[in-house]
C-alpha positions in Angstrom: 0.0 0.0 0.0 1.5 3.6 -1.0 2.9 4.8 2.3 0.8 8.1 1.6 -2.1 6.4 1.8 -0.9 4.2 5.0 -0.2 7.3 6.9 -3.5 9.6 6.3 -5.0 6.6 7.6 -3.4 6.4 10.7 -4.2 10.0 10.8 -7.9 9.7 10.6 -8.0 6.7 12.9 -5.8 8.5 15.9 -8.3 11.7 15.5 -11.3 9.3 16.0 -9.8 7.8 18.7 -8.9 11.2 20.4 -12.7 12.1 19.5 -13.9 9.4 21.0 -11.8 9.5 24.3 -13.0 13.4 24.8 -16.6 12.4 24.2 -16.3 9.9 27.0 -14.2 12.1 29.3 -16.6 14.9 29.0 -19.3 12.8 29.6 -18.3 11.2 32.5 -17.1 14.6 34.0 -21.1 15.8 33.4 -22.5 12.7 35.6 -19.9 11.5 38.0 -21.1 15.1 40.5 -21.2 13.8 44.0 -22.0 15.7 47.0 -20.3 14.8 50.1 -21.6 16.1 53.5 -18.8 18.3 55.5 -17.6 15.9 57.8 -17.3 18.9 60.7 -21.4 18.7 59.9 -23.6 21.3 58.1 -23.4 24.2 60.6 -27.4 23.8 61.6 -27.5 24.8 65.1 -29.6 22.3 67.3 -32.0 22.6 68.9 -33.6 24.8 66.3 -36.8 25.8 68.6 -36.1 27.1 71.7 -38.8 29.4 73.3 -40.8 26.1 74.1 -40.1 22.3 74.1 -40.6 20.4 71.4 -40.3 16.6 70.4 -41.4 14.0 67.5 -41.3 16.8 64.5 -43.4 15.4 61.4 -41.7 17.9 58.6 -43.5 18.7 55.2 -43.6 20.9 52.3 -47.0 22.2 51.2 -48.0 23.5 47.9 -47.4 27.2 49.3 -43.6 26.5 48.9 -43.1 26.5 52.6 -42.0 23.2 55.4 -44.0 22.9 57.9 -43.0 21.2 61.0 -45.8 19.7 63.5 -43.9 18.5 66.5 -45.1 17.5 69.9 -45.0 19.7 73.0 -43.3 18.7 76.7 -45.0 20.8 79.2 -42.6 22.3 81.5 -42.5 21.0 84.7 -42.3 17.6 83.0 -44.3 14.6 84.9 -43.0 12.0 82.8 -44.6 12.7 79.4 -48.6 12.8 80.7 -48.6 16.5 80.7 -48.4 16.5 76.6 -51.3 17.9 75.6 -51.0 20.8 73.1 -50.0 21.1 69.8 -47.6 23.7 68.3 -46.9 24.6 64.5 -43.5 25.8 63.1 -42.9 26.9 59.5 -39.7 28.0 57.4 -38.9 29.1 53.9 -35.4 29.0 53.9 -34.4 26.0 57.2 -32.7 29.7 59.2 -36.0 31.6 59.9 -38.2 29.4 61.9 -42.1 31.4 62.3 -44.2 29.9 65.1 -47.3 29.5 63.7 -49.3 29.1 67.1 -51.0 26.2 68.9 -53.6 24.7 66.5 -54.8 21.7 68.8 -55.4 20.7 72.6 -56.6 17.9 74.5 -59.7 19.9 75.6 -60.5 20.6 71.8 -61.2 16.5 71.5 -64.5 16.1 72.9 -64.1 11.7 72.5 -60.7 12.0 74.7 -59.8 11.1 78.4 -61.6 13.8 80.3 -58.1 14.3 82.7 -56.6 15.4 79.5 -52.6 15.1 78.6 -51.0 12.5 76.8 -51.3 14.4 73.1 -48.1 12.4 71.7 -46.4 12.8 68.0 -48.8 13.6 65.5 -48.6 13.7 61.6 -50.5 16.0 58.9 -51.2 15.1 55.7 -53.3 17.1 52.7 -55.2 15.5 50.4 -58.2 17.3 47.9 -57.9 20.5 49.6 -57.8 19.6 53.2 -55.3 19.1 55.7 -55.6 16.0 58.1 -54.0 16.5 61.2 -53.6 12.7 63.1 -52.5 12.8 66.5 -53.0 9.6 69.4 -54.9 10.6 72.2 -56.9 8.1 75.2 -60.2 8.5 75.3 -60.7 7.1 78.8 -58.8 7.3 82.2 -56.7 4.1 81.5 -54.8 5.7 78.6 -52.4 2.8 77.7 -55.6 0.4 76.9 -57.3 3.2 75.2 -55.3 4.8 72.9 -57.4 5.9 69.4 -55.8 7.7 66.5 -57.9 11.3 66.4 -58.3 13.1 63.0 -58.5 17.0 63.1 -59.1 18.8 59.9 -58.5 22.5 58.1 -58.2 24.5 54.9 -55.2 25.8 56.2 -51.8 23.9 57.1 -51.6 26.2 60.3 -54.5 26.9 61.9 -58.4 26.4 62.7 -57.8 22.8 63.0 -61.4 21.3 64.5 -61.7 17.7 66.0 -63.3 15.4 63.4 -63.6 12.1 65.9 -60.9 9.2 65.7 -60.5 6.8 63.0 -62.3 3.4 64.0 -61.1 -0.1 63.9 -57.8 0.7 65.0 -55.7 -1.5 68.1 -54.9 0.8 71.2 -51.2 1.9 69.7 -50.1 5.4 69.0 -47.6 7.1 66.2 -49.9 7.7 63.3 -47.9 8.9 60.2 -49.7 9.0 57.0 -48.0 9.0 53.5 -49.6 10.1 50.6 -48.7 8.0 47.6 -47.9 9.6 43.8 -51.4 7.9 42.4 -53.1 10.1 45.7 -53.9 7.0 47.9 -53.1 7.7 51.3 -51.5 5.2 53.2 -51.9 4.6 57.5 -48.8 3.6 59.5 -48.4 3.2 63.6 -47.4 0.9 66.2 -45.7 0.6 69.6 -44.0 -1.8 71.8 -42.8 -3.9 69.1 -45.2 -3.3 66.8 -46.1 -1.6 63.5 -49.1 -1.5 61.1 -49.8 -0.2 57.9 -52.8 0.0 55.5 -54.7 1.8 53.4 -57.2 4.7 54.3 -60.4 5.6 51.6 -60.5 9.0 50.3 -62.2 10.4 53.4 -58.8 9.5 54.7 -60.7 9.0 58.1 -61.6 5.5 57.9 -59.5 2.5 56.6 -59.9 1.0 53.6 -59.2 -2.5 54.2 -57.4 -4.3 56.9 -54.2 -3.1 59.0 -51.0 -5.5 58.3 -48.2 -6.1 60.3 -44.9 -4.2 58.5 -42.8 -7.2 57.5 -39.1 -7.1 57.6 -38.3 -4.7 60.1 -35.5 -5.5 62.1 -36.0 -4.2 66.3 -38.9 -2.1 65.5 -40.0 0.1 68.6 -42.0 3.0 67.7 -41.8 6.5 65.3 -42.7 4.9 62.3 -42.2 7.3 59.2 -42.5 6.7 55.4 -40.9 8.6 52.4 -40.2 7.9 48.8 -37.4 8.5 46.6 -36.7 7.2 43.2 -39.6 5.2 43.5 -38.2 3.5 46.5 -40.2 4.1 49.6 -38.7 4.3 53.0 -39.8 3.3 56.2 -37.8 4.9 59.0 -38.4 3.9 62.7 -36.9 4.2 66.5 -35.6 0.7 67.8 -34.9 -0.6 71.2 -31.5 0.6 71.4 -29.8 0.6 75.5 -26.5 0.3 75.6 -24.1 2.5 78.6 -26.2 5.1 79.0 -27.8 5.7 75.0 -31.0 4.8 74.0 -33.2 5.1 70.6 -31.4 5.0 67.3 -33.2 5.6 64.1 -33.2 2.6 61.7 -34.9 2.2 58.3 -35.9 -0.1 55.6 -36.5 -0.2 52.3 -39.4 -1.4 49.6 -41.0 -1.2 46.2 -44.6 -1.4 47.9 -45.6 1.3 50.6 -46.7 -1.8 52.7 -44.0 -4.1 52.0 -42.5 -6.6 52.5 -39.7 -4.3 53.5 -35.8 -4.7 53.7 -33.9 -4.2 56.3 -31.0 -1.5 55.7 -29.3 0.2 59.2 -29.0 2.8 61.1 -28.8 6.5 60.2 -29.2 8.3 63.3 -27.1 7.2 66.5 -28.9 8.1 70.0 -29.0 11.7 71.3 -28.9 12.8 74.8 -32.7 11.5 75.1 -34.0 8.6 76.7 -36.2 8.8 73.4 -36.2 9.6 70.1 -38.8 10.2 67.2 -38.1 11.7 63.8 -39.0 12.3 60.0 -37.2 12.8 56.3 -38.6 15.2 54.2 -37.1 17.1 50.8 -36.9 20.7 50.8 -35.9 22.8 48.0 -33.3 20.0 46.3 -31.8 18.8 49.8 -33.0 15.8 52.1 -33.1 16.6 55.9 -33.1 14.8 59.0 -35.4 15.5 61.8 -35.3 14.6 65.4 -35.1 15.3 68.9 -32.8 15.7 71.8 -32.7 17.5 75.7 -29.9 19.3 74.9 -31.5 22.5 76.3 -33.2 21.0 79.6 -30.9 17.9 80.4 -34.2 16.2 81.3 -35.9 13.2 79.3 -39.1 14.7 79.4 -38.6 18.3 78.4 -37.1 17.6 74.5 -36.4 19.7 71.5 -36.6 19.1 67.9 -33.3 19.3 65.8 -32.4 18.9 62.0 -29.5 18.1 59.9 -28.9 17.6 55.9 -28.7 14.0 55.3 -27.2 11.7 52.2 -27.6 9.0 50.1 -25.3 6.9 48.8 -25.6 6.1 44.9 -27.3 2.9 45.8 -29.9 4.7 47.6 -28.6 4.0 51.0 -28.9 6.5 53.6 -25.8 7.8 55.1 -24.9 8.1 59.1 -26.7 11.8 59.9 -23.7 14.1 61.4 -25.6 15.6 64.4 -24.1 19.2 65.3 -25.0 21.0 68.9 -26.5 24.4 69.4 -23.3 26.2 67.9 -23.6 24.5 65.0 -20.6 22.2 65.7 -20.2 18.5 64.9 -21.6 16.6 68.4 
């Protein structure tokens, strides 16, 4: 072959081969972007509320562009956590500015509940058709651990002039309601206690079940605090476990499925215990970052008087959660 011919050859092939190679470099420079959590933590100083305690925060974003957390509230003197009996709403636009939208609920509003009062523990909200449903566990008699119901409270607004709507029926006495709203609008029922955890569908009321309750399969030391959330189609069921080891209690575990009921699979811890005998939390999106939600007694140094914290958290590429880097009330890695 004419050694002209030979060498504009080898040209041609070494330009498609450099072509090639800066296609493929280019492109994997475009997709390969990972973001990696500071390790010192993310500067959030915790407790975030302060002028009242707060525990079990149920975070979510509504359609007015705002989160919105709905937390329990410790009553200060604490008597062990009986005393609990109001509800507070908080609100933020940008996770800094926290606005306290005021007390939208209280035992003495429930006219089913246990006429002593108290024992108002971690609610939920949820919005479905124009309506927000607020779900909280309340007794409705004087033996409050054999009577628990699951109330229902309802509004037009996320944040006020909530009114008592009764309790949803066929329920067992356990408390912890969290309600997920699926993509397709059905709205799904989760709680439990001691051990146990429940989940099921509610009708488009979305204050009576539609269908029975079934045990959550898969869930490895399951105590209480369920929470579900979905991400890339894969929903998340989040939970406290039994954790009590030199002085710690509560971690956060979750587990993983590709049906909001399960069976689900087992996956780890992503928060390690506060300061708290308990712990209760939630993981909501919020303006293109993930966050962690939970509680501690930083501020009081007593179990029962609890406030609610939050931190960015991570997954990993094959959607596992990373550890959440807790930082203290100066913002610092704890």
């Amino acid at each position: 072959m004419n050694r002209k011919i030979v060498h504009a050859i080898l040209l041609i092939t070494l330009a498609v081969a450099i072509s090639s190679c800066s296609k493929k470099s280019n492109t994997t420079s475009e997709t390969a972007t990972v973001v990696i959590e500071d390790p010192k933590g993310d500067g959030f100083k915790n407790p975030f509320i302060t002028d009242i305690y707060t525990a079990d925060p149920s975070a979510h974003v509504w359609a007015d562009g705002r989160l919105y957390i709905y937390p329990s509230h410790d009553i200060d003197p604490p008597r062990g956590c009986d005393l609990m009996d109001k509800y507070h709403v908080y609100s933020t636009d940008d996770m800094v500015h926290w606005r306290d939208e005021g007390q939208v609920l209280q035992a003495s509003d429930v006219d089913w509940g246990r006429p002593e009062g108290g024992f108002m523990w971690a609610p939920d909200c949820a919005y479905k058709n124009g309506t927000y449903y607020l779900y909280f566990p309340h007794p409705s008699g004087t033996e409050w651990n054999t009577t628990w119901k699951i109330g229902v409270a309802t509004s037009k607004s996320p944040a006020k002039d909530f009114k008592s709507q009764g309790y949803i029926h066929g329920l067992e006495s356990l408390i912890d309601p969290c309600v997920f709203v699926d993509d397709n609008g059905q709205a799904y029922l989760y709680y439990g206690g001691g051990n146990i955890c429940k989940g099921g569908k509610l009708k488009d009321n979305m204050i009576e079940l539609d269908g029975e309750m079934k045990t959550m399969q898969g869930l490895t030391d399951f105590h209480e605090a369920s929470w579900v959330h979905k991400r890339n189609g894969i929903y998340y069921l989040s939970y406290a476990d039994n954790f009590n080891e030199a002085g710690k209690f509560n971690r956060m575990r979750y587990a993983t499925s590709n049906n909001p009921l399960g069976p689900w699979t087992y996956k780890g811890v992503y928060l390690d215990p506060t300061d708290s005998f308990t712990d209760h939390g939630s993981i909501v999106e919020f303006k293109g970052q993930w966050y962690a939600f939970y509680h501690n007694s930083s501020l009081s140094h007593n179990d029962w008087l609890r406030s609610i914290c939050v931190n960015k958290l991570y997954y990993n590429a094959d959607g596992t959660i990373r550890k959440v880097i807790q930082t203290d009330i100066n913002g610092l890695k704890k």
